[in-house]
C-alpha positions in Angstrom: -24.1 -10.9 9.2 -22.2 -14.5 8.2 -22.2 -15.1 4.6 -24.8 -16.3 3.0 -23.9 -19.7 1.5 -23.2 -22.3 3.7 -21.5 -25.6 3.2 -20.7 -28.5 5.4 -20.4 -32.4 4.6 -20.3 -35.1 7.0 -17.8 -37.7 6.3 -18.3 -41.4 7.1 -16.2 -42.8 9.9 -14.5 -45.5 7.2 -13.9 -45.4 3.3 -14.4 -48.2 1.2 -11.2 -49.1 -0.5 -13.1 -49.9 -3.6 -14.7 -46.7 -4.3 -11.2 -45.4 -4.0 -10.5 -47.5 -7.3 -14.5 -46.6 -8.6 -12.9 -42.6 -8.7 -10.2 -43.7 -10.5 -12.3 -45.4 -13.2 -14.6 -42.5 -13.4 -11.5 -40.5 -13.7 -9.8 -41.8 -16.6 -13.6 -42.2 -18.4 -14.5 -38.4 -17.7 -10.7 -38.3 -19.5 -11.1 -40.4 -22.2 -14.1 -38.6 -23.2 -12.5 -35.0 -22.8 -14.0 -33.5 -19.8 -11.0 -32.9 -17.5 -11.5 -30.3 -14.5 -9.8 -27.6 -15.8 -11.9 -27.9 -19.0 -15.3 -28.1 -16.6 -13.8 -25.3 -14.3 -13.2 -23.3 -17.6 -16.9 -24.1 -18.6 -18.6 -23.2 -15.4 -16.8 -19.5 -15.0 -18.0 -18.6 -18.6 -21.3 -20.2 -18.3 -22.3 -19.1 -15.3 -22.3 -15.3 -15.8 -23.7 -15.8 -19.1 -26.8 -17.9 -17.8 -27.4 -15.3 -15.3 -26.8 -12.2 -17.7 -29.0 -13.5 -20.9 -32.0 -14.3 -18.3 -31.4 -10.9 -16.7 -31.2 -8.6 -19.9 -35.0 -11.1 -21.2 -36.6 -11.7 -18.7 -35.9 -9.8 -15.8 -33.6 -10.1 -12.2 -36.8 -11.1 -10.2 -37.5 -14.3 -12.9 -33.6 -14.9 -13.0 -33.8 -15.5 -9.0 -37.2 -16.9 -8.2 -37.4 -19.4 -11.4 -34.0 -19.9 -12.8 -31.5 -19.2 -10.3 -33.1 -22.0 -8.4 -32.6 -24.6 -10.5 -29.1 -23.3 -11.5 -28.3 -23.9 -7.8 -29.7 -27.4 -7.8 -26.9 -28.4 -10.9 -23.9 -26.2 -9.0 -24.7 -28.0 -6.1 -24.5 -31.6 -7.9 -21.3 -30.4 -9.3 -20.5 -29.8 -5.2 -21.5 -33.1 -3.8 -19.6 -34.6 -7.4 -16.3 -32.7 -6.0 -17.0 -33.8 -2.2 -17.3 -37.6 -3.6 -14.0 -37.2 -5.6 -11.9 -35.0 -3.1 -12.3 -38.3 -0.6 -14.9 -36.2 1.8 -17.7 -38.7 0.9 -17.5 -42.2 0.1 -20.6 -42.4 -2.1 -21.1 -41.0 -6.0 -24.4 -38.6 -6.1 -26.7 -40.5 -7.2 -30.0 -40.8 -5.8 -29.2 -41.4 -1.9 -28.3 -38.3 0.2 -24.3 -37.2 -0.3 -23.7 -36.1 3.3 -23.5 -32.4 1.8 -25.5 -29.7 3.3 -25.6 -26.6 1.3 -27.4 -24.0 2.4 -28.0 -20.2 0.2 -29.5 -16.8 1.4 -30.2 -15.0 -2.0 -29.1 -11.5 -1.9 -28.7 -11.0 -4.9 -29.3 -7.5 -7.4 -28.3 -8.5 -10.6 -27.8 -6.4 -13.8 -26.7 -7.5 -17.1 -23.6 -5.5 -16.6 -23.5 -6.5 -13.1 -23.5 -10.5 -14.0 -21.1 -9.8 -16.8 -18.6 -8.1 -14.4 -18.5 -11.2 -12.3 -16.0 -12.4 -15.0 -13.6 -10.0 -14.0 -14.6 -9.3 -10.1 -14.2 -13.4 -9.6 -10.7 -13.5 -10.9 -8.9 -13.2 -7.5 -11.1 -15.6 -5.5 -11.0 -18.1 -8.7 -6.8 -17.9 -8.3 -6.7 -18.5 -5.0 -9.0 -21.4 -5.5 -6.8 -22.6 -8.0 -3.9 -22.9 -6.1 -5.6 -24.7 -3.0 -7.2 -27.0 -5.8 -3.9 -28.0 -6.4 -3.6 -28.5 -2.6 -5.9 -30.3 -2.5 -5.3 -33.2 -5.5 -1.7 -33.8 -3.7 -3.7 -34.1 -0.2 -6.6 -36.8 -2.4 -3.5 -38.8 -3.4 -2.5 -38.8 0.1 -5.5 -39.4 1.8 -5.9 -42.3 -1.2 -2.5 -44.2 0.2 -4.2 -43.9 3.6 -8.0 -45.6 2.9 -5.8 -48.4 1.0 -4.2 -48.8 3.8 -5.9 -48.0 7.1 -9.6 -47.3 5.5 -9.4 -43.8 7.1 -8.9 -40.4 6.0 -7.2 -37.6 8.4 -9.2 -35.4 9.7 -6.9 -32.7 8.6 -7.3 -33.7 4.8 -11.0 -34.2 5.5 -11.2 -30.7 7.0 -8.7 -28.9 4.5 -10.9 -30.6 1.6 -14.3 -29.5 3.3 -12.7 -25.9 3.6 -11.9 -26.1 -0.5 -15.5 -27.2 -1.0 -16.9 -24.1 1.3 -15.0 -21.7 -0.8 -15.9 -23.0 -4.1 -20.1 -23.1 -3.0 -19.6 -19.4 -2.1 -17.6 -18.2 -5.2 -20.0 -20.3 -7.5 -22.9 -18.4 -5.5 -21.5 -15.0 -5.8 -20.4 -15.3 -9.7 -23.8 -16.6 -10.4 -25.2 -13.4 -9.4 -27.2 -14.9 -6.6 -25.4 -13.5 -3.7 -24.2 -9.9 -3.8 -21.4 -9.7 -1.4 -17.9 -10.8 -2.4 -16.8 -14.2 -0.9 -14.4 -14.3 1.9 -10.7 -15.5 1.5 -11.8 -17.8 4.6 -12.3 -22.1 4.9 -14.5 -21.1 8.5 -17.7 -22.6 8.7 -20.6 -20.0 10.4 -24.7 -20.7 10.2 -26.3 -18.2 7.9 -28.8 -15.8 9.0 -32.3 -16.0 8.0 -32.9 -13.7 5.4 -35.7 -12.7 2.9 -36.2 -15.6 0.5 -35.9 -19.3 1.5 -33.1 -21.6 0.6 -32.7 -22.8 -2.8 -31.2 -26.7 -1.4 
């Protein structure tokens, strides 16, 4: 069985040099008003488990996963195709017209309100390790920045290392959200998920 959240993005052929300068304005705005991506990572690994464990403990797993879990997906994956559009993997912000992002999800989840809480702590080592190719990845955006200004390209190794960070991140945001029960591989490989029992949420 492949895991069951899949991610791929398809990149256009040639960036625009001036949405290069359009991420750096929304940079520095997101700044100026306080939201920075360690304060938004921060948000999203407390949130997430609490979401999941407060609809759990009221109103049951099955309404957590057929009703809200759903529409929890729908805002992780903006945050996603958000990332993709400022990691230099698409050229256009998410707004409206189609990112280039597929994400796919096979919910397997069996959550608990002990077993949601506990993704707090069982997340840690995936989150780390995510960390430090985060950081990875901001040196490669500044690289792959240099190289748009200049040849209105971006390698495909930055594309692919990028597309691998994004993978990662969908299936660790699935599994800490309760809505996939195995633990996410240490892996950037891309495989087609299974069909399984409920349909994909995106």
């Amino acid at each position: 069985m492949t895991y069951p959240v899949q991610l791929d993005v398809t990149s256009p052929p040639r960036f625009d040099r001036v949405q290069v300068l359009l991420r750096l304005v929304v940079a520095i705005a997101l700044g100026w008003l306080g939201i920075t991506a360690g304060w938004l990572t921060c948000l999203v690994f407390v949130a997430v488990p609490a979401v999941a464990a407060i609809v759990v403990s009221t109103r049951g797993p099955a309404i957590y996963l057929d009703q809200v879990g759903p529409t929890l997906w729908r805002a992780l994956g903006w945050l996603l195709a958000f990332a993709a559009y400022m990691l230099l993997v698409v050229d256009r912000f998410p707004v409206g017209e189609p990112t280039g992002l597929r994400l796919e999800l096979r919910v397997t989840g069996q959550p608990t309100t002990s077993s949601a809480l506990l993704r707090l702590v069982t997340s840690i080592p995936s989150a780390l390790v995510l960390g430090v190719l985060g950081l990875v990845s901001q040196i490669l955006f500044v690289a792959g920045a240099v190289v748009v200004l200049v040849d209105g390209r971006v390698p495909d190794g930055i594309l692919g290392f990028q597309r691998g960070v994004l993978r990662w991140t969908a299936r660790l945001f699935a599994y800490h959200g309760s809505l996939v029960e195995g633990y996410p591989p240490f892996s950037f490989d891309e495989s087609h998920a299974q069909p399984g029992d409920r349909a994909s949420m995106m």
